[in-house]
N, C-alpha and C positions, 0 to 999 in steps of 0.2 A: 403261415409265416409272414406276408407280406399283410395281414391283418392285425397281427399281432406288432409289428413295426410300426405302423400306420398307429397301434393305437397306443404305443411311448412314443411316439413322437408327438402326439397330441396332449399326453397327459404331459410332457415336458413342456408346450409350448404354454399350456396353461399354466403351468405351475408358475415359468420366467416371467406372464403375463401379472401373473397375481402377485407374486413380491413388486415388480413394480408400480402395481397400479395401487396397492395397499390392502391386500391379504394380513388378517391376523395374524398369520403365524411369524407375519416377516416384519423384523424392525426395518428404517431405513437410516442407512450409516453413512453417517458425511465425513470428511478428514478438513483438520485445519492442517494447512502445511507453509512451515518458515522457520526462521531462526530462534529454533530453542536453547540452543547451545552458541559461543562465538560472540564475536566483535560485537552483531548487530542483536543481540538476543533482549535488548531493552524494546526495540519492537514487535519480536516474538512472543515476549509480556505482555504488553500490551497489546495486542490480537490475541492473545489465547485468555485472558481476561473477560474480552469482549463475547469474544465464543462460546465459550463454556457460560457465561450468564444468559445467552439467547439462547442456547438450548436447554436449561433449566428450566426457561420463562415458556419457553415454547412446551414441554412436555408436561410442564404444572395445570397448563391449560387442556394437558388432552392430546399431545402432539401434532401427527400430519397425518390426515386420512386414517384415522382411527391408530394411528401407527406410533413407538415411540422412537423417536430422535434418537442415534446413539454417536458420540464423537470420539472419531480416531485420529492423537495429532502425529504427525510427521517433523521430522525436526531436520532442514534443509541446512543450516548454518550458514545460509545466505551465500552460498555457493552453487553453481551452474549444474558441476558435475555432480554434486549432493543433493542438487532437486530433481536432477532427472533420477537415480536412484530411487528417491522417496517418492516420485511420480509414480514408478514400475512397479512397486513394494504396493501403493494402495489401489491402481488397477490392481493388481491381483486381490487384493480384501474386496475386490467388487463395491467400492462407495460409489454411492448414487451424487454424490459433490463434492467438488473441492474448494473451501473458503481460502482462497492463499494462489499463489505464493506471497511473499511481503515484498524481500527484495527482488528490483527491475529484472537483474540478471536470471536468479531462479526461476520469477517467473515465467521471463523468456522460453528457457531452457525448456522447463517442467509442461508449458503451453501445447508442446508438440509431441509429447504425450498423450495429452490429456485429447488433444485433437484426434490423435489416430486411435483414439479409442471412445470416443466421442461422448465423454464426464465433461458435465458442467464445472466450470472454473470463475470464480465468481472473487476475484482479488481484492480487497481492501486497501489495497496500498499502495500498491505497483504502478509508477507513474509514466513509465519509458514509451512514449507513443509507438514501437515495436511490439508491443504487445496485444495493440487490438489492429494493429496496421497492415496484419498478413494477411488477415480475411479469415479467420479462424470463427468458428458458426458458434461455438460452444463457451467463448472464452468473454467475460464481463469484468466491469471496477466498477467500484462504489466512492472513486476518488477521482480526480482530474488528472491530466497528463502535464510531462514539462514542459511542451512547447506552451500550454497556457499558464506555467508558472515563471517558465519566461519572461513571456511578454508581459507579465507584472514587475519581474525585477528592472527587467530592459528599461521599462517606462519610468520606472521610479528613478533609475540613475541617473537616465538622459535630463529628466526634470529637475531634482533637487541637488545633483553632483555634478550639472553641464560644466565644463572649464577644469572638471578635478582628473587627476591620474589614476588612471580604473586598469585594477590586474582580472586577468580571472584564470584561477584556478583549477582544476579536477582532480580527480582520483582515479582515472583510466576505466570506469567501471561503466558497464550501460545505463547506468542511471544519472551519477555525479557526469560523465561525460556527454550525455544526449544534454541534459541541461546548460554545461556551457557552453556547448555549440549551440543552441540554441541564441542563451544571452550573448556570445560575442554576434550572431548573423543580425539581431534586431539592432543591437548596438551599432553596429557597420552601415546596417540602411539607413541610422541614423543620424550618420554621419560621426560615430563618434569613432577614432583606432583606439583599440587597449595598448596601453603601455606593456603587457605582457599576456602573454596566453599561454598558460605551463600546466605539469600535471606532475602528481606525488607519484608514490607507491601507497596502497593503501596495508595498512599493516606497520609502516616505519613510525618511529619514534624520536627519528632528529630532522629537525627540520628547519635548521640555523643557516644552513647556505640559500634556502629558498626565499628565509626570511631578510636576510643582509642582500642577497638581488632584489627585492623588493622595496626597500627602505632606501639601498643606492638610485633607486628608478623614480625615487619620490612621490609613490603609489600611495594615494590618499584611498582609494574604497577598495578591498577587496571581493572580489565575487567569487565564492566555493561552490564548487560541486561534488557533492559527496556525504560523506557520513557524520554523526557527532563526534565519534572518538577523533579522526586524525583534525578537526579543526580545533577543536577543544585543544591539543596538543599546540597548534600551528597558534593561536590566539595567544597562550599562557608563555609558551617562546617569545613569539611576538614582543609583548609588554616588556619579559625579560632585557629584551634589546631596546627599549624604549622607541619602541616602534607599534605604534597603535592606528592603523588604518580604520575605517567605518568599513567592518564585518561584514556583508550580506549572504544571506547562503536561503535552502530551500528545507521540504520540510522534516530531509533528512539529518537536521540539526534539531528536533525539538523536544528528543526527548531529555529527562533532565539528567540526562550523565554527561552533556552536555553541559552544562553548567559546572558539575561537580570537576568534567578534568579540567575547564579552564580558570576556574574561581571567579572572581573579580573582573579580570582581564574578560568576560563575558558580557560587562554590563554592555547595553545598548547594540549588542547583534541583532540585524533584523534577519526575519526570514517571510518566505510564502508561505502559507499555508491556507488550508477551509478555512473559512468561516466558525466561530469556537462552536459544534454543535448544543453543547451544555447550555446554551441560552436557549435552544431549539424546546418550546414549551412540551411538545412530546417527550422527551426525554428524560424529564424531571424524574420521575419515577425511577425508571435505570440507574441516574445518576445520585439518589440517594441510596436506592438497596445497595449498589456495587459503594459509594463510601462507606457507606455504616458496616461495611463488611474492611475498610480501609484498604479500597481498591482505589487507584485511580483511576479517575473518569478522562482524562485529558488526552492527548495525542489520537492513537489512533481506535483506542479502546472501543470509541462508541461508531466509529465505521465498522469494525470488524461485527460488533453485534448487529448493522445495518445489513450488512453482506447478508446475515443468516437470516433476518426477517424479509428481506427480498428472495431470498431461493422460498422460504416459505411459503411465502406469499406465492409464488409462483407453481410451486407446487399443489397448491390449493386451486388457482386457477385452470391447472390443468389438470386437475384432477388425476393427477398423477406423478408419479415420482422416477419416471420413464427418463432418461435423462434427455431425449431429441425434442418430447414434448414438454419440458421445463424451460428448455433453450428457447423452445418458440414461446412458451408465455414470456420470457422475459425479455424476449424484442415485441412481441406484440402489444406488451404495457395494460393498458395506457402509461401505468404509475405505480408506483409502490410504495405505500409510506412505511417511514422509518424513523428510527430515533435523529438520523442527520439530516432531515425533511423527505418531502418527495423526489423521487426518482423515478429516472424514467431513462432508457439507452436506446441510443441510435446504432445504424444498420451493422456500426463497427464494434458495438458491445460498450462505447462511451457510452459515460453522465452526455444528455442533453444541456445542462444547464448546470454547468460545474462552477466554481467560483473560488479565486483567490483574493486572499487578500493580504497584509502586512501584518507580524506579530514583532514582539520585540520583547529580549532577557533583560529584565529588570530585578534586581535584588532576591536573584535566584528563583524568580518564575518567570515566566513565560506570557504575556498577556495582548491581547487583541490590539491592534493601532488602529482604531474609528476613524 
């Protein structure tokens, strides 16, 4: 008997051993998880875009470790309590990763999941320095954080708007709100006070009292924190009252339903964001197969296929698809190239060498400010 135990306990350990390590018989299945459905589902487009053409590209070639690539998405609705759900739901399908979550708060929420069960979490988008700030072993971005989108806005107002009346806004959410506390603490050391520091609801669709306190305050720049929809709304109001402030917001304004709710009343919003990766000459390729298929390449499309070619990549370097041994190639690097350049993460799961810069809505697109 106790032979007989000994020896399924060994053919199990082998068998756990060899799907991870890349056994024939076992594909390995990754989930994209975020806003398929809801308010923010124009970024859930764009990452699952991104997604599904890297694992395409990836299994065309052969997959990982002999093995082929299978994706399972999740669809969080950019809600706390709806990603930890969809966190629960794909631990149980046993994926060996998780490309996601999008939004800050999901992927807050979803992180500590992912940690007590320790699946690689590899986010394209999720900006909220709470996310890699716990010390969680397992948990990476392929985007920068707000405190560094900040200090881009902070700098640009204090330089080109010194002497003007600066509101700043949020949305009460971990994302839109780590941002403006962030822009109001640099603004403060730099000697400048807001004329106002307020926050919405996110989901409302009048937003006329916010705007006539604002206009009576004689608020020349506004700073938003938050999403495309409620500023799209709070912009095309705005105008309505002939009240037109210089817009700043971050890069949760870029996609273009942003433009579409606010019209016109859009031109000249700036925002932070990467560097456009589509000039990134690796990427050429991507970004014509995904047009010619009449994808867009823009927003976050081409991070979210970076997320996937970095877990790749890491997977290859550890020669296995183990999820403790992926986590460490993906701090031990060096690098990883990708269609949004080289990467590489420090001890907290950050880009080493992240980078913002200034974009601006211009005649219903969106373009780089050199």
């Amino acid at each position: 008997m106790i032979r007989a135990k000994l020896a399924v306990t060994a053919a199990a350990v082998a068998l756990g051993a060899g799907l991870w390590a890349g056994a024939a018989q076992a594909d390995i299945t990754i989930a994209l998880a975020g806003p398929m459905t809801g308010a923010a589902a124009a970024y859930g487009e764009q990452t699952r875009a991104g997604v599904e053409a890297a694992v395409a590209d990836i299994n065309a070639k052969g997959g990982l470790l002999g093995q082929k690539l299978v994706l399972t998405i999740a669809d969080d609705a950019c809600d706390a309590k709806q990603a930890v759900a969809a966190a629960n739901k794909l631990v149980s399908q046993n994926v060996a990763a998780v490309i996601g979550h999008v939004c800050s708060g999901a992927s807050i929420a979803a992180s500590n999941v992912y940690g007590e069960e320790g699946i690689v979490m590899i986010s394209p988008t999720a900006t909220s320095p709470q996310l890699t700030d716990r010390g969680l072993k397992n948990v990476f971005r392929v985007c920068g954080r707000d405190d560094q989108q900040g200090e881009v806005a902070a700098k640009l107002i204090a330089d080109r708007y010194k002497g003007k009346k600066v509101a700043i806004v949020h949305d009460k959410q971990a994302y839109g709100q780590g941002l403006a506390d962030d822009v109001k603490r640099r603004l403060n050391a730099a000697g400048i006070t807001e004329a106002a520091f307020t926050s919405i609801t996110a989901g409302e669709k009048d937003y006329s009292a916010l705007i006539t306190r604002l206009k009576s305050d004689g608020v020349d720049v506004l700073y938003y924190g938050g999403y495309d929809q409620e500023l799209g709304l709070i912009a095309r109001q705005a105008a309505d009252q002939q009240f037109r402030p210089q817009i700043i917001g971050a890069d949760g304004i870029q996609p273009q339903s942003y433009w579409n709710i606010a019209g016109d009343t859009a031109e000249g919003t700036l925002f932070t964001f990467s560097p456009d990766p589509q000039r990134n000459p690796a990427a050429k390729p991507v970004v014509e197969a995904l047009q010619a298929k009449n994808i867009r390449t823009d927003g976050f499309t081409l991070f979210a296929y970076a997320a996937v070619q970095t877990y790749a990549e890491a997977v290859q370097k550890a020669n296995s698809a183990k999820p403790d041994a992926v986590a460490k190639a993906l701090r031990a690097g060096p690098s990883f190239d990708t269609v949004v350049g080289s990467l590489s993460f420090d001890d907290k799961g950050d880009l080493k060498q992240p980078g913002y810069v200034f974009w601006a809505w211009r005649n219903g697109e969106k373009v780089q400010v050199d």
